[in-house]
C-alpha positions in Angstrom: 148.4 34.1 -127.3 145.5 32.7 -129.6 145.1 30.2 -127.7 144.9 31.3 -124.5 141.9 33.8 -125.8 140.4 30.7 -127.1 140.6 29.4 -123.8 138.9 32.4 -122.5 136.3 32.6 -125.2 135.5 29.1 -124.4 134.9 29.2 -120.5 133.1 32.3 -121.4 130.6 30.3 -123.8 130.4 27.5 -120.9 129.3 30.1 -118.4 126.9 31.4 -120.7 125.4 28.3 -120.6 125.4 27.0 -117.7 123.5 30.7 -116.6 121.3 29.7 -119.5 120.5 26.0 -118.0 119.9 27.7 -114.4 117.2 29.8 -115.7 115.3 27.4 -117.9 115.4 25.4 -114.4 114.2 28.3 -112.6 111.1 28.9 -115.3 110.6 25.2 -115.3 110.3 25.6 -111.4 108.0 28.7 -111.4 105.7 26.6 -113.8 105.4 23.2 -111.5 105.4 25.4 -108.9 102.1 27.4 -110.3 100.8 24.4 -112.2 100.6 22.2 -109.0 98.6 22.5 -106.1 98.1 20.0 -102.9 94.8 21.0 -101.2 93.9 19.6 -97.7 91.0 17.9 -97.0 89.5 21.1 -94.9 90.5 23.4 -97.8 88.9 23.7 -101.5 90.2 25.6 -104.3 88.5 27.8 -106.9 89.5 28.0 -110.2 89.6 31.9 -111.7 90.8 31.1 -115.9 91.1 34.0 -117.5 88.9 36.2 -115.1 85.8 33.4 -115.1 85.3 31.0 -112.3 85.7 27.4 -113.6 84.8 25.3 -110.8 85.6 24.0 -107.1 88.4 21.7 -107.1 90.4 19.2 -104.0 91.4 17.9 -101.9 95.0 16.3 -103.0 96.7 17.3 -106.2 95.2 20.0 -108.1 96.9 21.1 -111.8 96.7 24.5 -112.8 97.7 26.1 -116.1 100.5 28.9 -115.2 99.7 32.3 -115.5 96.3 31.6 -116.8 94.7 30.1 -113.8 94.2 31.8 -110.4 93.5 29.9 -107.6 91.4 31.2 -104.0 91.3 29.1 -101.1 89.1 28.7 -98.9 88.9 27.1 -95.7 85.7 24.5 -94.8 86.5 24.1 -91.1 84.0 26.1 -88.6 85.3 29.2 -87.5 84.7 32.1 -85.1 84.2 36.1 -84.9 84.9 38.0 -81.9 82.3 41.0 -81.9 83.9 43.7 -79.4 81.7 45.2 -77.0 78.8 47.1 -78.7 76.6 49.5 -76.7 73.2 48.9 -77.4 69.7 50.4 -75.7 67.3 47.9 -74.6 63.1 48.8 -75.2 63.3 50.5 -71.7 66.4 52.8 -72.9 68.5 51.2 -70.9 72.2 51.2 -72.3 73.4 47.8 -71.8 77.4 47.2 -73.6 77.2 43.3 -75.1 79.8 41.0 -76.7 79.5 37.7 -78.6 80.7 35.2 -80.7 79.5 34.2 -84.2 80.5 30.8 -85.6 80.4 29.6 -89.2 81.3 27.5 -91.8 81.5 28.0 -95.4 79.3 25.5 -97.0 79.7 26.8 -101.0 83.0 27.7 -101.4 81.9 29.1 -104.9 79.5 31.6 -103.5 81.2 33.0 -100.7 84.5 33.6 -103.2 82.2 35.7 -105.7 79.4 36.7 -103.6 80.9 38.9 -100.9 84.5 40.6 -100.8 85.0 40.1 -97.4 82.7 37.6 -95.0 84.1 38.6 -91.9 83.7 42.3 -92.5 80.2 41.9 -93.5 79.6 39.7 -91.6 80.6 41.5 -88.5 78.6 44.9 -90.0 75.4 42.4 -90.0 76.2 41.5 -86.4 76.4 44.5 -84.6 73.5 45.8 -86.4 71.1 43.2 -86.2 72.0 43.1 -82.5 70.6 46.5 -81.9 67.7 45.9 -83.8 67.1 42.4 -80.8 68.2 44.3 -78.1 66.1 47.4 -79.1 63.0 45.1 -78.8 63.6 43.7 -75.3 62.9 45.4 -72.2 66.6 45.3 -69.7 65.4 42.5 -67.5 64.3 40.4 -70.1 67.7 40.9 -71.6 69.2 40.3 -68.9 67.2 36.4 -67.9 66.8 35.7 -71.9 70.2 35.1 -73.2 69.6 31.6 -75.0 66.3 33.3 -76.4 68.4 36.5 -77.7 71.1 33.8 -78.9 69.1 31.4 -81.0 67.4 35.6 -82.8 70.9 36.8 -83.8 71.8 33.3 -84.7 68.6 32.9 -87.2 68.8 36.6 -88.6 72.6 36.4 -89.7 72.2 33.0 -91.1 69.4 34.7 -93.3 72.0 37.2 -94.8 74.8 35.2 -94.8 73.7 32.2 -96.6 73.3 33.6 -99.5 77.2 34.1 -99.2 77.2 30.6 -99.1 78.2 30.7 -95.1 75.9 29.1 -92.2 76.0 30.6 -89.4 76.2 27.9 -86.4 75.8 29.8 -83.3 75.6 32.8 -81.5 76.7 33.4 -77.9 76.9 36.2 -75.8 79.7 36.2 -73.9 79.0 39.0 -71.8 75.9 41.6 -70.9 77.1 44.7 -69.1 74.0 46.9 -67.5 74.5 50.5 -66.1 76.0 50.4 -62.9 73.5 51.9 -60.9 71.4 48.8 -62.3 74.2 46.4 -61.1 74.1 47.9 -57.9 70.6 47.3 -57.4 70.9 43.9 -58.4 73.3 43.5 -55.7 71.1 45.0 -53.4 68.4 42.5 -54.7 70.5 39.5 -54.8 71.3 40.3 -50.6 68.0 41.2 -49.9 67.0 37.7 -51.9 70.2 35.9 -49.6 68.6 37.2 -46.5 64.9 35.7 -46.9 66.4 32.6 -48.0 68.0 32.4 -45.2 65.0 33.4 -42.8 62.8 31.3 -44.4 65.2 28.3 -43.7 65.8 29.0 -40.6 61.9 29.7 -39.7 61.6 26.2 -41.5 63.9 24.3 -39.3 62.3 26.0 -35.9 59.0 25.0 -37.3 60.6 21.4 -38.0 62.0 21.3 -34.7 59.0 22.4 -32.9 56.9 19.6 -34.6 59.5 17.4 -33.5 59.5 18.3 -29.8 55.5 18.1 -30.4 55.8 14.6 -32.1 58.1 13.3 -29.1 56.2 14.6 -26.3 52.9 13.0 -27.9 54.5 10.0 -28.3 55.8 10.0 -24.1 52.0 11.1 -23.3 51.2 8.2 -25.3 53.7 5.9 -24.1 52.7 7.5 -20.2 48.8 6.8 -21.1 49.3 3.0 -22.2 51.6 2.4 -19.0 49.0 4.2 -16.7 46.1 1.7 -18.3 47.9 -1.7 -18.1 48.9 -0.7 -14.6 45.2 0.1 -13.7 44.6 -3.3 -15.3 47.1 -5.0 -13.3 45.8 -3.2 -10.4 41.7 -4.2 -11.3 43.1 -7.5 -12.0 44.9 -8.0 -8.5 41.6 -6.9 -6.9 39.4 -9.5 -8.6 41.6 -12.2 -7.9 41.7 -11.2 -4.6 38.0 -10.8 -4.3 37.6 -13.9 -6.1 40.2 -15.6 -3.6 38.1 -14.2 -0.4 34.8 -15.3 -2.1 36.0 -18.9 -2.8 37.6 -19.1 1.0 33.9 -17.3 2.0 31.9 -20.3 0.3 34.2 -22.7 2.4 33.0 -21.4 5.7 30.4 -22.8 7.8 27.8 -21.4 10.6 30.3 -22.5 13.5 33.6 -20.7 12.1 31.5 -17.4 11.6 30.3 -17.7 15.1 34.3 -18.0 16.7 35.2 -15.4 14.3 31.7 -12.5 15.9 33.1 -14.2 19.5 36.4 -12.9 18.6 35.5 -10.1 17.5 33.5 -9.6 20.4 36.1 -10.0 22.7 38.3 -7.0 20.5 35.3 -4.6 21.3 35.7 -5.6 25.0 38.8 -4.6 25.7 38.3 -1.2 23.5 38.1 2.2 26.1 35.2 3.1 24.3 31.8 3.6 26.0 29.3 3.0 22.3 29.0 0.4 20.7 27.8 -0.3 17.4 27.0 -3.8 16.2 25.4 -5.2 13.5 21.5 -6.7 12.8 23.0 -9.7 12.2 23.7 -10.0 16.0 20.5 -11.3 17.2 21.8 -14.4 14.4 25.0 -14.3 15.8 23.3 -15.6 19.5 21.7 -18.1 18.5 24.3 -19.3 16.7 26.7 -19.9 19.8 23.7 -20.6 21.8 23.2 -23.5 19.4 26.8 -24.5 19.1 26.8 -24.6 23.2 23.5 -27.0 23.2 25.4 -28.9 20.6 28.5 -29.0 22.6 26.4 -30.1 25.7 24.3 -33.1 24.6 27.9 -34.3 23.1 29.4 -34.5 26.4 
């Protein structure tokens, strides 16, 4: 009997211990655990001991004293907000409903752990507020045709606020401007009115191109018709002088006695005519005494 409760006493003790053994490995756990850190290379990490910031530290392995140090994180990589759609009445009061994006990046971890509570809160209070202030300035159409300008306002107002935060703000864009929409009616109305002259004024363009065309062609055929009429006159004035000058060479060849048969035939034409007048030439009184000569000639050769 003693020895079984000796037995019992003595797997009792060896739980005991082994329950003792599990929990100093579970503290020395929760200490590693709390006393080691791997930061990434986009992350930085700092350091609260004892209430009072003690630095920045990472990336890679980072060794903190349990239950003494407190570690925030904070993330480097560029990051966005989404500001909903705020209503907002332009210089003409105009209500115009406007959403955007705000990108940053945290430049001083330090400051924007300790200097504001919560960045994107703020930072989204600053937004919508500081876009009402721009939008308040500017008449509708300008807000409407001056997004990059309204863009490149916000963007240099919030980074004014938020860098001492230790945040840069990187860019603004609106993502959307929403007019009234009896305005975006009339823009429709404008933007069809706009289509319509467009398309007038290229269709007037292409009648006037055609017309100048049709004029272009038709000069060139009056042209074309002009310089065939003149080298055909040419020709023609040409043809005429070389027969002229044909007739005046074969004229230069002729003598007294071939003029003569030539008037006798002629003569002889006129004879058989119907006609009762006559008229013949001064030369004709030449013409008789030229046969009468060629028939003395004749005679004194026989």
């Amino acid at each position: 009997m003693m020895n079984l409760i000796g037995k019992v006493l003595q797997v009792t003790v060896d739980v005991a211990q082994l329950f003792i053994i599990l929990i100093i490995f579970i503290i020395i756990l929760t200490i590693l655990y709390n006393s080691i850190r791997i930061v990434k290379e986009y992350e930085r990490i700092v350091v609260f001991r004892l209430g009072r910031a003690i630095g920045v530290k990472g990336p890679g392995i980072v060794f903190l004293i349990p239950f003494i140090d407190r570690p925030f994180v904070v993330d480097l990589r560029e990051r966005y907000l989404e500001i909903t759609k705020q209503t907002c009445i332009t210089k003409d009061n105009a209500p115009v409903d406007i959403d955007f994006l705000i990108y940053f990046k945290v430049f001083d971890p330090m400051q924007s752990v300790i200097n504001v509570q919560n960045f994107e809160g703020a930072a989204t209070g600053i937004a919508t507020t500081t876009l009402r202030a721009v939008i308040g300035d500017i008449n509708l159409d300008d807000v409407l045709a001056r997004r990059e300008d309204i863009n490149k306002i916000l963007r240099s107002k919030l980074d004014e606020v938020t860098e001492r935060w230790g945040v840069k703000v990187t860019s603004v864009e609106i993502r959307e401007i929403l007019p009234p929409k009896e305005v975006q009616d009339a823009m429709i109305r404008q933007m069809s009115a706009e289509r319509n002259r467009r398309a007038m004024v290229t269709e007037a363009s292409g009648k006037k191109e055609s017309a100048i065309l049709v004029a272009d062609g038709e000069k060139q055929s009056a042209i074309l018709r002009a310089e065939g009429d003149k080298r055909a006159a040419i020709l023609r004035a040409e043809g005429y002088a070389e027969a002229l000058k044909t007739i005046f060479d074969v004229a230069k060849k002729l003598d007294s006695k071939t003029m003569a048969l030539q008037y006798l035939e002629m003569l002889k034409e006129l004879g058989k005519s119907e006609s009762t007048k006559f008229v013949l030439p001064m030369e004709i009184l030449s013409l008789i005494e030229s046969i009468g000569k060629f028939v003395r000639e004749s005679g004194e050769k026989e």
